[in-house]
Steps between C-alpha positions, in 0.01 A plus 500: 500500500820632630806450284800490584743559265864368532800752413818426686666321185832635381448409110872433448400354115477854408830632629609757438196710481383308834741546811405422827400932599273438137379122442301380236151606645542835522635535145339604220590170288182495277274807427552869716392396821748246786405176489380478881242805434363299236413287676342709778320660195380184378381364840322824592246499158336139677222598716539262734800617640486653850870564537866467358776422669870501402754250659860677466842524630618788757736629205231531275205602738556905491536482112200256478295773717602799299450382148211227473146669513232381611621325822464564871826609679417257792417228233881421392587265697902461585593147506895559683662278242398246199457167650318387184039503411375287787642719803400810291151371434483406826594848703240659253237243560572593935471866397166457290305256734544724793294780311277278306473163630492196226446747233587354149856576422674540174873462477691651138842561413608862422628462162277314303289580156149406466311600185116417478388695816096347455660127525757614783191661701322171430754268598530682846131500566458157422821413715385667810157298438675192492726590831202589696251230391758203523783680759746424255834650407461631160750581213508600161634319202605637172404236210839462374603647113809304460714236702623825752830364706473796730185439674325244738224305414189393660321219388131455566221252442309556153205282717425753795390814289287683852175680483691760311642459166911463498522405919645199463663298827926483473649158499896628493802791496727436266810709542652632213554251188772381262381551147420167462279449794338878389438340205268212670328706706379704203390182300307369859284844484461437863746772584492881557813746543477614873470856542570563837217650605230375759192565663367356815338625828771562763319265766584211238838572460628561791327160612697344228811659604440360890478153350748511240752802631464441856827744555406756268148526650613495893721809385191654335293434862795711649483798304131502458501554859726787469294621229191498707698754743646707193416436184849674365699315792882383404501118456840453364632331785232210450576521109863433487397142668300419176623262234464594158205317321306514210070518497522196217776257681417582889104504454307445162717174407365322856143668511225282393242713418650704220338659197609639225300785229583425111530875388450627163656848522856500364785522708873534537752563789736699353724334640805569205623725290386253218135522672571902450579485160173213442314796614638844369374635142740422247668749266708442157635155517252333749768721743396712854687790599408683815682765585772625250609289281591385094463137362680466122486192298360299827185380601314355832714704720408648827667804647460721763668795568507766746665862437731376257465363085551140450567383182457100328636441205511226264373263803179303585309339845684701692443680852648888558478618827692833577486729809679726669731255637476168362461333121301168438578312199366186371293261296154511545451129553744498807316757708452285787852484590532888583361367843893321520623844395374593821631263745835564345478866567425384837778275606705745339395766728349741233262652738470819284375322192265291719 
């Protein structure tokens, strides 16, 4: 297998720590090691893995060279600028095939936490079985703990369990869900979390992408041939006539021959500073302090500090966030609107918090 790993987000949820020279991935959110080369470290234990790949931004490429171990300079891969999964899947699909034709391909975003690294092994081999025997797009679904509003769904049919236990065929995407309608697709037990990551042989996809993303894939054609001549040549010009798309909307909600893995590792995005808290040790209080910090007469509080001692006191749920040049304050159950906080400091022009 050669997985590609995905790592040109800019994790604005966990401003201010993440900035656009420092996102998410390559922050050490949970444990002592950035979240991206966890997930190089994870990906290199599986046997079956031939190479990794990382899928980044020019601004981040030197820093993504420098600090993540265990990669190949020539294997980070510069996409010129985010134009969302499916044209990033795609240019490291072109890349891969012309090395390794049709090889099985793994796709995996740079920030996520897997824990159970038997059943995560498992789930891959049994996913690239499944794409080979049946050349089907493959994904992997989380069975859901609680009626999540933040993720997609994927529903599949309980009938069409495959040779291997917990390959079952999809039916439906379901985008993210009101509470209510997370609430059903609980109680239905037809429905996984989608994880956002996918295996598949390249051959398949980019088929799929010729029928379904005729654009995307004659733009592919044109820098594969470019590729064939240089492998490190400039295709910028041909990028900038790209429209955005995501893998789910632009390919895996038309395909017809979809699959989807049940895994039984556990699983999170990290994709708050709630989810950080869910997963620090707690001190005094059911409270997490990284960094320096005091909590007094409070309890499940969060705070992060950098160089400098923050102090709660007589105060609970709440998120602390100090750096060198910016404060975050507030409750823990509103975490998701930080991401506002961000396009504010954007039409405001506050490049040097961004």
């Amino acid at each position: 297998m050669h997985c590609v790993i995905m790592a040109g987000g800019r994790g604005t949820r966990f401003w201010p720590y993440s900035r656009n020279s420092r996102p998410k991935q390559m922050l050490n959110i949970v444990g002592d090691k950035s979240m991206l080369q966890m997930t190089v470290d994870r990906l290199k234990k599986i046997p079956t893995v031939k190479e990794i790949f990382i899928v980044t931004g020019e601004e981040l490429a030197e820093t993504v060279k420098a600090e993540v171990k265990g990669i190949k300079a020539e294997n980070v891969i510069v996409e010129p600028s985010g134009k969302n999964t499916a044209p990033c899947i795609g240019l490291a699909a072109t890349r891969i095939c012309l090395q390794d034709k049709n090889c099985i391909m793994g796709v995996f975003p740079a920030d996520h936490l897997v824990v159970g690294h038997r059943d995560f092994e498992k789930a891959l081999r049994t996913a690239s079985h499944i794409a080979r025997k049946r050349h089907s797009l493959v994904t992997i679904g989380i069975e859901p703990t609680y009626p999540a509003t933040g993720y997609g769904y994927i529903q599949y049919d309980v009938n069409s369990e495959d040779d291997h236990l917990d390959a079952y065929r999809v039916k439906t995407f379901a985008e993210k869900p009101h509470r209510e309608l997370a609430e059903r697709f609980l109680e239905s037990g037809d429905f996984l979390w989608n994880s956002g990551m996918f295996i598949w042989e390249t051959g398949t996809l980019l088929k799929e992408m010729q029928r379904h993303m005729p654009d995307l894939f004659h733009s592919l054609e044109l820098m594969k041939k470019r590729f064939k001549k240089d492998i490190n040549a400039s295709v910028a010009d041909l990028w900038k006539n790209i429209a955005p798309d995501s893998i789910d909307y632009g390919l895996l909600e038309k395909s017809e021959n979809i699959h989807v893995i049940q895994a039984k590792y556990d699983w999170s995005d990290v994709g708050s500073w709630k989810a950080a808290f869910d997963l620090s040790s707690k001190k005094s209080g059911n409270n997490v302090i990284k960094g320096d910090g005091a909590i007094l007469n409070g309890q499940d509080n969060f705070i992060q500090s950098e160089g400098r001692f923050t102090a709660v006191v007589g105060a609970d749920n709440l998120v602390v966030v100090n750096t060198e040049d910016a404060t975050l304050v507030i409750p823990k159950d509103k975490v998701e609107s930080v991401k506002e906080l961000v396009e504010y400091l954007q039409k405001t022009d506050r490049k040097e918090l961004l």
